[in-house]
C-alpha positions in Angstrom: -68.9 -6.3 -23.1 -65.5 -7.0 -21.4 -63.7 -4.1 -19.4 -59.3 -4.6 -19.7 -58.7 -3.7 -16.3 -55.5 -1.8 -16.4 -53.2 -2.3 -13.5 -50.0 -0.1 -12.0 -46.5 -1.1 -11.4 -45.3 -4.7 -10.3 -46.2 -7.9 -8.0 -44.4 -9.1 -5.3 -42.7 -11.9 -7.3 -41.6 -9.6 -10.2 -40.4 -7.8 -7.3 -38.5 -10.2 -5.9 -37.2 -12.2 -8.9 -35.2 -8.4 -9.5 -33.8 -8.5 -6.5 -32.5 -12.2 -6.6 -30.9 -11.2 -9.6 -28.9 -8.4 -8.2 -27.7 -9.8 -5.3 -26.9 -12.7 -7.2 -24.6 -10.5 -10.0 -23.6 -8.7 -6.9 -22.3 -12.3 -5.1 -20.4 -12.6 -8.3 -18.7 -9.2 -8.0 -17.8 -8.1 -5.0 -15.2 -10.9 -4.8 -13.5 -9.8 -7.8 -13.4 -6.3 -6.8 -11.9 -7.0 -3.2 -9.7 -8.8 -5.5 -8.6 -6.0 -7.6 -8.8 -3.6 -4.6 -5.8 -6.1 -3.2 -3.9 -5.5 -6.1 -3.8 -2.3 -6.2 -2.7 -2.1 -2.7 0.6 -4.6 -3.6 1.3 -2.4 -6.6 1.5 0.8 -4.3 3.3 -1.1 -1.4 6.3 -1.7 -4.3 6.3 1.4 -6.2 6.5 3.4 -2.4 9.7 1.1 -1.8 11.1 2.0 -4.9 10.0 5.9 -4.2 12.4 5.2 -0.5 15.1 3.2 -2.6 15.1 6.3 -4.8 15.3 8.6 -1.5 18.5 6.4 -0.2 20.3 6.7 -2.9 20.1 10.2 -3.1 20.7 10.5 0.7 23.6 8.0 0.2 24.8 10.1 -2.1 24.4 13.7 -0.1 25.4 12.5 3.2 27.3 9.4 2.8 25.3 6.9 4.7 21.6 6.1 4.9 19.1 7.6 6.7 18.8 7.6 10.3 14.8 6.9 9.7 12.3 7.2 7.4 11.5 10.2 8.7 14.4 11.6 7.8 13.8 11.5 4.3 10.3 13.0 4.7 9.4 14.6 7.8 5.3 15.5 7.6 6.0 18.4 9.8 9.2 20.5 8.4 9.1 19.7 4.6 8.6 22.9 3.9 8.8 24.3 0.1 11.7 26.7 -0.5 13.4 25.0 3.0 16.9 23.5 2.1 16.9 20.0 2.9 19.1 18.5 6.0 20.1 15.0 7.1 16.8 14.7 9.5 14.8 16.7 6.8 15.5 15.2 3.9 12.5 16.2 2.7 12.7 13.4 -0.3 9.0 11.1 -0.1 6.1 13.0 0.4 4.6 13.0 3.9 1.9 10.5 3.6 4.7 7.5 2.9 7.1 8.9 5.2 4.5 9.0 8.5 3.2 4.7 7.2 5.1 3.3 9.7 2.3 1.6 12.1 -1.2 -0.5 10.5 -3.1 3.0 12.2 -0.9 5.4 9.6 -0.5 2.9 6.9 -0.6 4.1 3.2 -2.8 2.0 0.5 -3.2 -0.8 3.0 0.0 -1.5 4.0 2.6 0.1 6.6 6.6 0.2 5.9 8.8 -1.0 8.8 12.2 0.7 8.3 15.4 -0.7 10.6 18.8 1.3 10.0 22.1 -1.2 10.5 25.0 0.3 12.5 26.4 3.0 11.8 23.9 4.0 9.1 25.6 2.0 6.1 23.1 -0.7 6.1 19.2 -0.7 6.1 16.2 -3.0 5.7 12.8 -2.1 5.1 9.7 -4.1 5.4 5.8 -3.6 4.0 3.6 -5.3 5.6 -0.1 -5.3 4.5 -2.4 -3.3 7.7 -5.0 -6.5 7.6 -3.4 -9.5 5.5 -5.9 -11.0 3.4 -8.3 -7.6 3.1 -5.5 -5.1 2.5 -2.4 -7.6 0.6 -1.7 -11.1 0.9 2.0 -10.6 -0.2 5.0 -8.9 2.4 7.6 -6.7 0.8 11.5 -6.4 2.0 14.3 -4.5 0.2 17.8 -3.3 2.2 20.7 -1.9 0.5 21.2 -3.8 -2.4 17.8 -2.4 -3.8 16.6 -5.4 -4.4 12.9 -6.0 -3.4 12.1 -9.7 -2.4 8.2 -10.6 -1.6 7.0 -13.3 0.4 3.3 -14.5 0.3 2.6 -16.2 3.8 5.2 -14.4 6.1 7.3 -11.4 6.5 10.0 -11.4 3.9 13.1 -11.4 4.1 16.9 -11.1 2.1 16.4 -14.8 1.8 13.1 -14.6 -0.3 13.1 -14.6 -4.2 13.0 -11.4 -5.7 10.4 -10.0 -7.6 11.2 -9.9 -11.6 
């Protein structure tokens, strides 16, 4: 008479043959998600330029020129609720897009460069991505004319197409 020996959990191979396949459906992944992750960061780099184009306008339209800074229109420190707003305290974008100004305070992987013109009656703005190629592969610029142009291998500029 025979005895089944009964044996417990898996071999080595069965093991390992797992593992292969999750690191291979993991090879296949992770790209597309750093992918995804990039996109997400260019969406939020244009819809915070249209959140400062917003701001100008309305600052245009208080004080009749632009801001001195982006600070202006959202100070982290003196936005307080209930506080009348002022031409340095705008109070207008929320604290976390008005402090992106360097790659170490950048918001959703990229950082906002804002240059007034003389006199206050011009502006640029650029967003530039914190680590091109992890954070955004496309730069951002808008000015006055509200107008955001993108540029895919350098910082844009007015002369780059706009996006649609």
């Amino acid at each position: 008479m025979m005895l089944k020996r009964m044996t417990r959990g898996f071999s080595l191979i069965e093991l390992l043959i797992v593992v292969s396949i999750i690191l291979i459906i993991a090879a296949i992944a992770i790209p597309g998600l750093l992918k995804a992750r990039i996109a997400a960061n260019q969406s939020s780099a244009v819809e915070s330029l249209r959140t400062i184009l917003t701001a100008e306008s309305s600052y245009m339209t208080t004080y009749g020129n632009y801001a001195p800074t982006i600070l202006a229109l959202g100070s982290p420190a003196a936005c307080v609720p209930g506080t009348p707003p002022t031409s340095t305290q705008f109070c207008f974008i929320d604290a976390t897009l008005a402090a992106a100004t360097t790659a170490a305070t950048g918001k959703s992987g990229y950082y906002f460069v804002y240059t007034p013109g003389a006199g206050n009656v011009t502006f640029t703005i650029n967003a530039e991505p914190v680590n091109p190629g992890q954070t955004g592969d496309i730069h951002y610029f808008t000015d006055q004319s509200l107008v955001i142009r993108f540029n895919g291998s350098a910082t844009a500029a007015v002369t780059d197409p706009a996006i649609q």
